[in-house]
N, C-alpha and C positions, 0 to 999 in steps of 0.2 A: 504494500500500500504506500499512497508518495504522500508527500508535504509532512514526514514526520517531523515534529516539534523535536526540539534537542533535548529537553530536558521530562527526559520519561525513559525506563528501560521496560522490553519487552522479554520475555521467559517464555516457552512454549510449554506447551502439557508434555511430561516425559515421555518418551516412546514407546515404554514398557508399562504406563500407567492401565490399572485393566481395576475394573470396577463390574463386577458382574452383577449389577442392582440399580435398582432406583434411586438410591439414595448415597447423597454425598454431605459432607460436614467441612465447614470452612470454618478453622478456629486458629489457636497460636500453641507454639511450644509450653506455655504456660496460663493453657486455658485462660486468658485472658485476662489474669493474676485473680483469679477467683477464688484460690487457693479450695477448690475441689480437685480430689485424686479422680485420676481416671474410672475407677471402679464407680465414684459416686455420681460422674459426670453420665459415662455411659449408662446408669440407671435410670437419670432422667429422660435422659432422650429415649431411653430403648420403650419405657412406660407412655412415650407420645400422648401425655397428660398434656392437655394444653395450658394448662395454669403455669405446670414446667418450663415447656417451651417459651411461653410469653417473657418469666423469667428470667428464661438464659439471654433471650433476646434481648428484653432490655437492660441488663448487665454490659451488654457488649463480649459475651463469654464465646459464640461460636454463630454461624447462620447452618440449620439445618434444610436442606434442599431437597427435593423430591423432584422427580419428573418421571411421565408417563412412559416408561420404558427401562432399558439398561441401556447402561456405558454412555450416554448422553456427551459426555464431557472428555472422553476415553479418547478423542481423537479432537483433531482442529479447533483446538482450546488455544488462547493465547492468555497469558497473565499479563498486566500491561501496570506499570506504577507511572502515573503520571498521567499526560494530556493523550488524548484520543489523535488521530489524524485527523483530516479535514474529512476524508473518504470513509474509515469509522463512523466519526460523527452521523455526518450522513444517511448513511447503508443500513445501521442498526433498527431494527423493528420491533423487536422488546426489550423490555430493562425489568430488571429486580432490582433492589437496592437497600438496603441496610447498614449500621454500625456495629465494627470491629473494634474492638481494644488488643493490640500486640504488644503491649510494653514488655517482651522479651527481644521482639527485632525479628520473630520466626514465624510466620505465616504459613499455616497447613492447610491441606487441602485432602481431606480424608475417605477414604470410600466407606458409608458405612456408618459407623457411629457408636454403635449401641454394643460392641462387644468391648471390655473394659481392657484386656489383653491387647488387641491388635491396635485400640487408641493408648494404649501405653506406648506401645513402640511407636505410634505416629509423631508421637511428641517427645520420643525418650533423646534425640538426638542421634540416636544411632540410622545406618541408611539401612533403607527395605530393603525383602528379601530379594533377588533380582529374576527369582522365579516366581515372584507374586508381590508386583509395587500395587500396593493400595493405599499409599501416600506420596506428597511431594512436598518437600518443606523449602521456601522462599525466603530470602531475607531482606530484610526491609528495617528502616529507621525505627525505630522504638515509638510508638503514638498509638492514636488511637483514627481508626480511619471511616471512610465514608467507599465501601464496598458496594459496587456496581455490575451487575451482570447482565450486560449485551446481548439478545440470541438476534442471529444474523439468519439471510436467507438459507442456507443449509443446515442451521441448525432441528433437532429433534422438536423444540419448542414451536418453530417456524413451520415448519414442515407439517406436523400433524393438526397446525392450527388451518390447514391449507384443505380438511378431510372433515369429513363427518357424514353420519349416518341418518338416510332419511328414515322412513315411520317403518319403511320393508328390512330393514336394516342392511339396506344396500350402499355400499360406500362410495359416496360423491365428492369430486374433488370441485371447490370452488376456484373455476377456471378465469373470472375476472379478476379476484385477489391475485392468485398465482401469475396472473400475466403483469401489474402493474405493480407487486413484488420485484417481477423480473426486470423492469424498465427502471422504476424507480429506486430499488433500493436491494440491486443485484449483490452487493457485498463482493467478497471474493471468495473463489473456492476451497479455500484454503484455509478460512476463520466460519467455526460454525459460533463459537460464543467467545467472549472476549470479559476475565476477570479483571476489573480493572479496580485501585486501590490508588485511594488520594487522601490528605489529612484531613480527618473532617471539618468542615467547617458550620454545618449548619445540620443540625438532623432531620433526615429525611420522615417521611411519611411513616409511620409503622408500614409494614410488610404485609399483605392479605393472605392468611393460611389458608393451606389444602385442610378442608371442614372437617375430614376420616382422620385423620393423623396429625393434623395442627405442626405441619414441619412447612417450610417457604415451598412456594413453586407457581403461586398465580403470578405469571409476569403482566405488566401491563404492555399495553400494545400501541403503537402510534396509528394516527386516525390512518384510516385509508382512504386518498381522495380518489374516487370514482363515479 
């Protein structure tokens, strides 16, 4: 993508990242200095009580994510600290967005959650196994951030917002989004979603939960003129 700003670094999603679920956890090496152990962390989220979740979310201790499918994120993910390009900007068709507290400097991105074990090592500092990465840990300035996730025309979010089933339960693609998708906000093939991490400066909206499991995953959507 062109007109990058200078003052932003981009990370991509690991190669060997493989997330076989729906569900993914974006927290810090130090759980967000909450000072819960892994063990007590991973109970609340695994119990998907939503009083829990609301909790952790307004702490700034992890964003818990859900989307309708697996490995959503497992490919054509981009981490991005800093300004968006001109063409980013642009091309982007949904956003999530919420607050991250990192005051350790280690920004995870975890597949999962709820096993207290495998978020121990997410955050223990040590590197994954390399026959099964179901984390990637980032470093980043010590703050507290203003976390954004982009889903772009290839991604899982975009794509199946593109489908739905009429009364026969026959699956119809809506062909005028999809073409004015493709004109207006083609993205590139290469970025299905785009994690991006800025210091916060304003807090954003609370986050709208999935109603079954009270974890994030309703993105919002830019109008479509048609």
């Amino acid at each position: 993508m062109s007109d990058t700003p200078s003052s932003r670094q981009v990370i991509a999603i690991a190669p060997d990242f493989f997330c076989d679920g729906p569900y993914y956890l974006l927290t810090s090496a130090s759980l967000g200095g909450s000072g819960l152990t892994p063990e007590q962390m991973a109970d609340q989220i695994g119990r998907s009580e939503r009083a829990d979740i609301e909790q952790l979310l307004w702490d700034g201790v992890c964003i818990p994510l859900f989307f309708n499918g697996d490995c959503a994120l497992d490919s054509k993910t981009l981490f991005v600290l800093g300004e968006l390009t001109e063409q980013e900007e642009r091309d982007w068709i949904a956003r999530l967005a919420w607050k991250l507290k990192i005051p350790c400097g280690k920004f995870v991105l975890h597949c999962g959650g709820g096993d207290a074990d495998e978020l121990a090592h997410a955050i223990s500092g040590r590197p994954p196994d390399p026959h099964y990465q179901i984390f990637q840990t980032i470093e980043v300035p010590p703050a507290e951030y203003l976390v954004e996730i982009f889903a772009y025309f290839s991604s899982m979010t975009v794509q199946q917002s593109l489908y739905e089933y009429d009364a026969r339960w026959n699956l119809k693609e809506d062909e005028v989004r999809r073409q004015w998708y493709e004109c207006n906000r083609p993205g590139c093939d290469d970025v299905g979603y785009i994690i991006r991490l800025t210091p916060l400066k304003t807090e954003p909206a609370f986050p709208k939960l999935v109603s079954e499991i009270g974890w994030c995953g309703e993105f919002e959507f830019r109008p479509v003129e048609v």
